[in-house]
C-alpha positions as CSV (number, residue, x, y, z in Angstrom):
1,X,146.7,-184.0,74.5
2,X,147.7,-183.5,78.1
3,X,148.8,-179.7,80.1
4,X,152.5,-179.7,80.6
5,X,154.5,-176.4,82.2
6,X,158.1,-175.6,81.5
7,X,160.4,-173.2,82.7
8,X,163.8,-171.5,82.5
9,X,165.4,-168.5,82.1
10,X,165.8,-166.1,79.0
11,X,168.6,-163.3,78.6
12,X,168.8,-160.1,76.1
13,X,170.9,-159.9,73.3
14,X,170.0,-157.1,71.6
15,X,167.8,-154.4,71.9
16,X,167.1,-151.3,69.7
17,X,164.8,-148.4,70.1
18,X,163.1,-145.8,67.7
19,X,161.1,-143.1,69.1
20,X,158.1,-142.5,67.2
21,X,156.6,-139.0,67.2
22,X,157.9,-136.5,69.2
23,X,160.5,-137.4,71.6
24,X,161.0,-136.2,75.3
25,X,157.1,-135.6,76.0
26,X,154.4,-137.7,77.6
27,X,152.7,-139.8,76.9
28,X,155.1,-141.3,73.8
29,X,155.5,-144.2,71.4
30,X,158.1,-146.3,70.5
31,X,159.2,-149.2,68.8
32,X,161.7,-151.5,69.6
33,X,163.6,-154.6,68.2
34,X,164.8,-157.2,70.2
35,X,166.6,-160.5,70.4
36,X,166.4,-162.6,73.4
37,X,168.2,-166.2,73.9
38,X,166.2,-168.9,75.8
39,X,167.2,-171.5,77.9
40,X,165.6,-174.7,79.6
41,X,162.0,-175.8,78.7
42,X,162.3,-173.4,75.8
43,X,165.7,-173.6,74.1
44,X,165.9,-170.8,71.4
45,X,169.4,-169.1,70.9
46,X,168.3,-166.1,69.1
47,X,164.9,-165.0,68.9
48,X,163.0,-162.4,66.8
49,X,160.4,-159.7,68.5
50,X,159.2,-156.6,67.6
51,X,157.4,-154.2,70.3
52,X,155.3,-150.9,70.2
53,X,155.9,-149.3,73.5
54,X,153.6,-146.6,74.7
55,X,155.5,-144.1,77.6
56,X,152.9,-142.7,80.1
57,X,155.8,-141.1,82.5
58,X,159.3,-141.3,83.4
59,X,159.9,-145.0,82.7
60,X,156.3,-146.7,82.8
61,X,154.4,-147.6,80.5
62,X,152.8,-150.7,78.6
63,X,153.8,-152.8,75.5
64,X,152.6,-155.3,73.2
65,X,154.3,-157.2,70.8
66,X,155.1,-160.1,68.9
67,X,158.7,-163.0,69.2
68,X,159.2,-165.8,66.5
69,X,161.5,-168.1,68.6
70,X,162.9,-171.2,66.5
71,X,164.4,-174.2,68.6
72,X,162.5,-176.2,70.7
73,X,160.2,-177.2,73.7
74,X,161.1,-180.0,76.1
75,X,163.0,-181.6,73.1
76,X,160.5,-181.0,70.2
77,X,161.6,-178.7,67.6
78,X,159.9,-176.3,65.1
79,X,158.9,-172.9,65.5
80,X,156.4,-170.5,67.0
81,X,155.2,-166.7,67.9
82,X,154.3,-165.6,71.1
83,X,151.8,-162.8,71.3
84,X,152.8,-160.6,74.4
85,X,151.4,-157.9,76.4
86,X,153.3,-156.0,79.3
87,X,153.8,-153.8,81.5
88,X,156.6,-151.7,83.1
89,X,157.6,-149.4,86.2
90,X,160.6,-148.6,88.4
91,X,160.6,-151.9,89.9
92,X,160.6,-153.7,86.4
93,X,158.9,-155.2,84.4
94,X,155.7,-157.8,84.0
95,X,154.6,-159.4,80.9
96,X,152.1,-162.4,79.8
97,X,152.4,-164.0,76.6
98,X,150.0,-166.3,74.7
99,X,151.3,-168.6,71.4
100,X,149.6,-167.4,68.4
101,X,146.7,-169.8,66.8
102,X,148.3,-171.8,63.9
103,X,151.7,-170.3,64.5
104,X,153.3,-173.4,65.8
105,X,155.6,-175.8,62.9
106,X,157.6,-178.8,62.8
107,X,157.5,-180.7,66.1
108,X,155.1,-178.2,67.8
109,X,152.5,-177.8,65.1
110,X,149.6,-177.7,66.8
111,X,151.5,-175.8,69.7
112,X,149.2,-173.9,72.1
113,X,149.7,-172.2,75.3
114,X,150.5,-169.0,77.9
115,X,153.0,-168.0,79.9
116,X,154.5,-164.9,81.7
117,X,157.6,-163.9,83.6
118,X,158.3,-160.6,86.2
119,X,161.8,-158.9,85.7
120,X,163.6,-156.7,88.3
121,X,165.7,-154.4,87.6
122,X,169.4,-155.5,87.6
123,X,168.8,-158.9,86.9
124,X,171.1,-160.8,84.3
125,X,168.5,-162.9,83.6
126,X,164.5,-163.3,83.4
127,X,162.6,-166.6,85.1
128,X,159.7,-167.6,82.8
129,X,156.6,-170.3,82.8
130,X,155.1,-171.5,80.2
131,X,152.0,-173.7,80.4
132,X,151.4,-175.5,77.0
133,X,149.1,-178.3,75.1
134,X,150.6,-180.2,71.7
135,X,147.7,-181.5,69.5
């Protein structure tokens, strides 16, 4: 069971957001839906995550939140969550994200790991690294 880290890029596909509570004050929930596609060490056209945002101004704030991605990493396929926790301003956004224990099938069953990526406003595209174990 050796370390390996993997990177590439992820895009947004989709993203849909329900205000929870009263809308327009601070601070505010929401909850949002999302699919992302992911490229290179993590190739997964069409992921699943769901996030609870909490507003504490005019665009900040912090999330948390949970993506089932199916494809593969470096070549091994299966399936596994990622359990994420961010944060976000007028510059962007930063985020970590941690596989969740026992979540990992096929190919990356015993999948474990962390990860994180920044993203600037205006970009296409979002870098990630993800540093991993297979038992």
């Amino acid at each position: 069971m050796s370390a390996r880290t993997t990177t590439g890029r992820f895009t947004f596909a989709d993203w849909q957001e329900q205000p929870i509570g009263q809308a327009g004050s601070t601070p505010r929930l929401a909850r949002s839906t999302v699919v992302n596609a992911f490229a290179g060490g993590i190739e997964a056209g069409a992921t699943h995550a769901a996030y609870t945002i909490a507003y504490t101004g005019e665009g900040t704030g912090s999330y948390t939140g949970l993506e089932l991605l199916s494809g593969a990493v470096d070549g091994r396929k299966g399936a596994f969550v990622l359990e994420q926790r961010g944060t976000f301003d007028a510059s962007g956004t930063r985020c970590t994200f941690e596989v969740v224990p026992g979540s990992g099938s096929g190919e990356l069953a015993g999948l474990s790991g962390s990860g994180g990526f920044t993203y600037r406003h205006g970009d296409t595209s979002v870098a990630y690294e993800f540093g991993y174990t297979l038992a």
